[in-house]
PyMOL commands that place a pseudoatom at each C-alpha (Angstrom):
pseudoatom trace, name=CA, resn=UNK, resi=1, chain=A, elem=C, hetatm=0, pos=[6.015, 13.891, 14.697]
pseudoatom trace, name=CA, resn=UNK, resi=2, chain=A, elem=C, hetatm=0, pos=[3.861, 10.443, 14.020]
pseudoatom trace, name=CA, resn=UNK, resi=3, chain=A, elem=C, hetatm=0, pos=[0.689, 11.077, 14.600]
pseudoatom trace, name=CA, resn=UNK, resi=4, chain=A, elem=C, hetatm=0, pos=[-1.249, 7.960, 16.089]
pseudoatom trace, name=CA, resn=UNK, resi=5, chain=A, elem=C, hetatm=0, pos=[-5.133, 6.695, 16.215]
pseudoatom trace, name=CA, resn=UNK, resi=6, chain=A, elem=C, hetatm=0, pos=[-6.577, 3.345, 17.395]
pseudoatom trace, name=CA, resn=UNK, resi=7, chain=A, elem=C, hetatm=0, pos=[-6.743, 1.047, 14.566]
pseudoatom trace, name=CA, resn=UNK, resi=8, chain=A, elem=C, hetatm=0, pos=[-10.329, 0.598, 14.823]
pseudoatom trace, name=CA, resn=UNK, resi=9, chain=A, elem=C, hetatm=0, pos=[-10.637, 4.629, 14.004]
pseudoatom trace, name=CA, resn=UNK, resi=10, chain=A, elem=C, hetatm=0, pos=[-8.123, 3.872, 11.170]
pseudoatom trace, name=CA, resn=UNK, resi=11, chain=A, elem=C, hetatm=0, pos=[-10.072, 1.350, 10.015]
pseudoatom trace, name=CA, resn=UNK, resi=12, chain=A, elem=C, hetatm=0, pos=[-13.487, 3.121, 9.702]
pseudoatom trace, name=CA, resn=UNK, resi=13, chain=A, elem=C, hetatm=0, pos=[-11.071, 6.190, 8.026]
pseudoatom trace, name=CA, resn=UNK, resi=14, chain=A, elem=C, hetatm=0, pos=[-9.558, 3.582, 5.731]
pseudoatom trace, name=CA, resn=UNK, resi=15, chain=A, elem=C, hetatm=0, pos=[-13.306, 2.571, 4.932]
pseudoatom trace, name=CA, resn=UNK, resi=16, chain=A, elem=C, hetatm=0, pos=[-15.242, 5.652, 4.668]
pseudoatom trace, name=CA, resn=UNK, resi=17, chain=A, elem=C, hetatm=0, pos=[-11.956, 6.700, 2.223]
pseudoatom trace, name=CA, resn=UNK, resi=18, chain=A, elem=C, hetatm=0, pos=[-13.249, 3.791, -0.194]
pseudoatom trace, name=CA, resn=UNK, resi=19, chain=A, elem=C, hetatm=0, pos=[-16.848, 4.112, 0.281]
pseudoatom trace, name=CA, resn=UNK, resi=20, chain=A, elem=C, hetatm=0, pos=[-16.625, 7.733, -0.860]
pseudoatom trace, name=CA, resn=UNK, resi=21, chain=A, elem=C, hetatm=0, pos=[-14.699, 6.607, -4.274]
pseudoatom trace, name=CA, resn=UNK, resi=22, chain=A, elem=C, hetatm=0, pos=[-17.257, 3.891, -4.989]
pseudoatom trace, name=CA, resn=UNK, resi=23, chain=A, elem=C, hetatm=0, pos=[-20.570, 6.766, -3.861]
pseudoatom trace, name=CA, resn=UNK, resi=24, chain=A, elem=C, hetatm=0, pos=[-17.979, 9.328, -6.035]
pseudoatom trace, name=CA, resn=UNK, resi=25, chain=A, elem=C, hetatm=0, pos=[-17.801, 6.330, -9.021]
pseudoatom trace, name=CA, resn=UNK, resi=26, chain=A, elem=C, hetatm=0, pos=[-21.850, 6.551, -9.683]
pseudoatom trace, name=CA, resn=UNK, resi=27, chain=A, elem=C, hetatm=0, pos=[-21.702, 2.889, -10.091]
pseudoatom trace, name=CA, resn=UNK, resi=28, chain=A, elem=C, hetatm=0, pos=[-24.377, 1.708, -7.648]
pseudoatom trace, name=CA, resn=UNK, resi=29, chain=A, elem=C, hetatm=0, pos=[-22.858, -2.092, -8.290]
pseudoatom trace, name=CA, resn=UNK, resi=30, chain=A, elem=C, hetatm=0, pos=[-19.598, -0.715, -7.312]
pseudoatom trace, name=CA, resn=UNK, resi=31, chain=A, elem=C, hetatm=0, pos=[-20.787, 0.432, -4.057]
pseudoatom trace, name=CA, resn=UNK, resi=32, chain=A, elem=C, hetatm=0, pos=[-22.902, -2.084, -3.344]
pseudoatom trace, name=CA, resn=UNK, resi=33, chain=A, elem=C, hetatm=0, pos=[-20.117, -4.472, -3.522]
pseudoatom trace, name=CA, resn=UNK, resi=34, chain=A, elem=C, hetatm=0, pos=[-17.820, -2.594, -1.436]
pseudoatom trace, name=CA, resn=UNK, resi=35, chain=A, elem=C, hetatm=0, pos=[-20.841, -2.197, 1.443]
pseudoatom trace, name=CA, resn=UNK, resi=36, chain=A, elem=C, hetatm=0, pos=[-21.528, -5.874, 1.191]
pseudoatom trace, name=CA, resn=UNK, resi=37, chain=A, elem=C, hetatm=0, pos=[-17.776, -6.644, 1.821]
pseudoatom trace, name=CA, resn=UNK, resi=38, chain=A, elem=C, hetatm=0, pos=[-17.458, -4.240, 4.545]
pseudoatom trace, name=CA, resn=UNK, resi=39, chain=A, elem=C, hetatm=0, pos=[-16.509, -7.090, 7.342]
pseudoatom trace, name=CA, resn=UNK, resi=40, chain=A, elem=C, hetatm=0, pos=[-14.001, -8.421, 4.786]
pseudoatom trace, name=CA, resn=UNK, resi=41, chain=A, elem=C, hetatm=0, pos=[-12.507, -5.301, 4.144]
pseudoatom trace, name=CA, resn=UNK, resi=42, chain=A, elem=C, hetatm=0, pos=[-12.250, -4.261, 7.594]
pseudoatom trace, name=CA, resn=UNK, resi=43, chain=A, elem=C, hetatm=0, pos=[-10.487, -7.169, 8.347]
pseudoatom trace, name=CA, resn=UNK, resi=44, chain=A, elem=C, hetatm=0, pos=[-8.355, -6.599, 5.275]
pseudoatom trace, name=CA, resn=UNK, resi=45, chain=A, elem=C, hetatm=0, pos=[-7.201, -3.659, 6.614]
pseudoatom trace, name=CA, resn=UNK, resi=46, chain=A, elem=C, hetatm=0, pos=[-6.788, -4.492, 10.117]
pseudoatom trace, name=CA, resn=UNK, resi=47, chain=A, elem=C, hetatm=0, pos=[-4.313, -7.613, 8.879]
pseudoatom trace, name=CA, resn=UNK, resi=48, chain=A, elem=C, hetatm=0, pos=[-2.691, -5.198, 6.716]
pseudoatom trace, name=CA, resn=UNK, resi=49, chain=A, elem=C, hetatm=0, pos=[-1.895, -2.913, 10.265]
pseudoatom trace, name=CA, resn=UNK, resi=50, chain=A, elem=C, hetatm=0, pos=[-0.751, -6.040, 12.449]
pseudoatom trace, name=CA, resn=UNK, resi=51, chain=A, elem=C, hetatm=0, pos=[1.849, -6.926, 9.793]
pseudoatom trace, name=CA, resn=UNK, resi=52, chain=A, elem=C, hetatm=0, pos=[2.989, -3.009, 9.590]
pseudoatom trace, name=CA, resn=UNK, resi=53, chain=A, elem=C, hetatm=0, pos=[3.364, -3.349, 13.293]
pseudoatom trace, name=CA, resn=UNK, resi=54, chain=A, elem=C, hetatm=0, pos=[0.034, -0.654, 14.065]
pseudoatom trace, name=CA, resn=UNK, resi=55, chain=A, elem=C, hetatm=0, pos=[-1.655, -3.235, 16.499]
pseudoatom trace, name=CA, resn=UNK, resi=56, chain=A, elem=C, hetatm=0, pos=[-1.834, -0.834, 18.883]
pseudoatom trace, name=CA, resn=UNK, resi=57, chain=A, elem=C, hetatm=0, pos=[-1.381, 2.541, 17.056]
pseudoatom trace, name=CA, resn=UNK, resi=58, chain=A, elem=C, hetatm=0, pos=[-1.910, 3.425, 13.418]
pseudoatom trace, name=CA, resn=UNK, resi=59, chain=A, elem=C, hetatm=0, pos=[0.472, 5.953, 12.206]
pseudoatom trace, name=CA, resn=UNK, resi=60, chain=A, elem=C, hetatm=0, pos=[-1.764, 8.219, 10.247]
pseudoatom trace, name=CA, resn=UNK, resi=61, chain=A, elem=C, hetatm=0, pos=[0.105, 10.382, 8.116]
pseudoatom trace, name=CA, resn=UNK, resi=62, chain=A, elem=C, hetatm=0, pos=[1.794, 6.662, 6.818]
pseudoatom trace, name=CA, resn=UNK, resi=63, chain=A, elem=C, hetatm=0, pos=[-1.901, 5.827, 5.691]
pseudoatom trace, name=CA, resn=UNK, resi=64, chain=A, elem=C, hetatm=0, pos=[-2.630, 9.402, 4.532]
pseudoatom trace, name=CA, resn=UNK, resi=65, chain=A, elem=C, hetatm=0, pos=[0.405, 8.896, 2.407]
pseudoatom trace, name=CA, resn=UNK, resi=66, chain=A, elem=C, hetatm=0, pos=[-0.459, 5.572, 1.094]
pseudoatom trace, name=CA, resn=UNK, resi=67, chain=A, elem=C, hetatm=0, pos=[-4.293, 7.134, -0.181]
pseudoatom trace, name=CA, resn=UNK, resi=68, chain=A, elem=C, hetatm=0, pos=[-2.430, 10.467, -1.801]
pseudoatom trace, name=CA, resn=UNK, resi=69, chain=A, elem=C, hetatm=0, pos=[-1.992, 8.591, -5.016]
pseudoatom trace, name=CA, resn=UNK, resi=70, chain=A, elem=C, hetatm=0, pos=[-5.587, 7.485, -5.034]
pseudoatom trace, name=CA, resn=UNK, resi=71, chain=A, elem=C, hetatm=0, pos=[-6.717, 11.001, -4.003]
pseudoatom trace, name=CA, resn=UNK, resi=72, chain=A, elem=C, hetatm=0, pos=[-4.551, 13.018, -6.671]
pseudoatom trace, name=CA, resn=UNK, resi=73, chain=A, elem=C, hetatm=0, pos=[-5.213, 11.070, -9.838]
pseudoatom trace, name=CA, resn=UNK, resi=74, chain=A, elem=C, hetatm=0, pos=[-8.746, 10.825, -8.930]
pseudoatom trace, name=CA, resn=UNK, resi=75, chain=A, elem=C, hetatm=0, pos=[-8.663, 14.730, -8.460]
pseudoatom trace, name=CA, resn=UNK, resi=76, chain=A, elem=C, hetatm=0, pos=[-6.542, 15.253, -11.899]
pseudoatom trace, name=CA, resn=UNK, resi=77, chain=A, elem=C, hetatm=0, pos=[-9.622, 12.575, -13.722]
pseudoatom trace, name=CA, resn=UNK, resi=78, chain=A, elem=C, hetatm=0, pos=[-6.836, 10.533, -14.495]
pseudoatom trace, name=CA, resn=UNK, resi=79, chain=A, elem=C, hetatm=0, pos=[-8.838, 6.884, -14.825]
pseudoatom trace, name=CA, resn=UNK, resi=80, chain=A, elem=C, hetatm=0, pos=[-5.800, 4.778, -15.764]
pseudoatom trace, name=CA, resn=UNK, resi=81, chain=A, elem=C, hetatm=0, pos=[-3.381, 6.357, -13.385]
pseudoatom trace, name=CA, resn=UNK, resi=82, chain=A, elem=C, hetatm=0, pos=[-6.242, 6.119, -10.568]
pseudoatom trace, name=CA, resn=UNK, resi=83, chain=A, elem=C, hetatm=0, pos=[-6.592, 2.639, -11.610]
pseudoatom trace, name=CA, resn=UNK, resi=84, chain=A, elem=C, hetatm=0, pos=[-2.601, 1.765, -11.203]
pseudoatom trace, name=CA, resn=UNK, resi=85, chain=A, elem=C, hetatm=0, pos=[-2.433, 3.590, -7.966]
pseudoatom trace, name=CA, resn=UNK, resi=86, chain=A, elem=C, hetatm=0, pos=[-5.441, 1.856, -6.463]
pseudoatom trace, name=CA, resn=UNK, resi=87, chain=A, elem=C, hetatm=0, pos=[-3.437, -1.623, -7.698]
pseudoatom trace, name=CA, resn=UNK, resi=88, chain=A, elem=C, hetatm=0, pos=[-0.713, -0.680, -6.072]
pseudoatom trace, name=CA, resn=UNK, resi=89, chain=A, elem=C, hetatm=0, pos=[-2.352, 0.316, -3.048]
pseudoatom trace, name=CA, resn=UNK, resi=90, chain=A, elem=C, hetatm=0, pos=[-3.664, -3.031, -2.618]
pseudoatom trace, name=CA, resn=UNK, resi=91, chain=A, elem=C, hetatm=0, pos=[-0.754, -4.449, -3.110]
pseudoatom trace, name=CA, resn=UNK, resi=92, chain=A, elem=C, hetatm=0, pos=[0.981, -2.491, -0.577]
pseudoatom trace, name=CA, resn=UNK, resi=93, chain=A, elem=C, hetatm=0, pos=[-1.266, -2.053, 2.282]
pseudoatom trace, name=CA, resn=UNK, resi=94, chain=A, elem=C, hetatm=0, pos=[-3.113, -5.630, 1.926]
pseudoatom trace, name=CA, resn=UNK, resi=95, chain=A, elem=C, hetatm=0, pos=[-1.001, -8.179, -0.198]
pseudoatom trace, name=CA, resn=UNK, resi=96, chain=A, elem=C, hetatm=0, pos=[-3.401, -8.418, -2.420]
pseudoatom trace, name=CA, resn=UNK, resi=97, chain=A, elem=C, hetatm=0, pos=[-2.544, -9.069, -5.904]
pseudoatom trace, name=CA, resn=UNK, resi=98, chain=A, elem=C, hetatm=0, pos=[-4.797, -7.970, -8.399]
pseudoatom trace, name=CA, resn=UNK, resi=99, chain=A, elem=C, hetatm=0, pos=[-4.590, -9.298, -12.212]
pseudoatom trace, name=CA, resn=UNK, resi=100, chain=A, elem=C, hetatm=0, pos=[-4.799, -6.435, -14.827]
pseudoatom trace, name=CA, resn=UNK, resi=101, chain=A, elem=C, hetatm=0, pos=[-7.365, -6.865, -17.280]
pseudoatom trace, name=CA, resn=UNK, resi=102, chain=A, elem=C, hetatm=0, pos=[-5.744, -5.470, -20.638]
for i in range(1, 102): cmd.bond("trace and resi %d" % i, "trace and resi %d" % (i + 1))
show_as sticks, trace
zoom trace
């Protein structure tokens, strides 16, 4: 069964997820930056629901789902795969497109 929140408590989840990588990272510019863009993010995040349809409701276990990657190579201190699943996670949940430094 889909389990649904209001988008604005999927939003602060969706935050506090990143927050916790960048307070996790022990790169204080990191953070810093991520706490200075919080309005941008949030709206980030909200666009990315609208266009999934979540105006409303947010299915969580989707978002879980889309973190998991993130999570699990962070958990297995895997940087580059952590890096390539954070890319992609971007890229699915917000359109961004983020250029690869090689």
């Amino acid at each position: 069964s889909q389990e649904g929140i209001a988008p604005e408590l999927a939003v602060e989840n969706d935050m506090s997820f990143h927050i916790a990588i960048a307070e996790a990272s022990n790169n204080p510019i990191l953070l810093n930056l991520i706490l200075s863009l919080r309005q941008v993010l949030h709206g980030y995040i909200m666009a990315g629901y609208n266009r999934r349809g979540y105006a409303n409701k947010v299915d969580a276990e989707e978002m879980a789902n889309l973190h998991r990657p993130v999570l699990q190579a962070i958990q297995q201190a895997r940087s580059d795969a952590a890096k390539q699943a954070m890319h992609s996670h971007f890229q699915n949940t917000t359109g961004w497109q983020l250029t690869q430094a090689e």
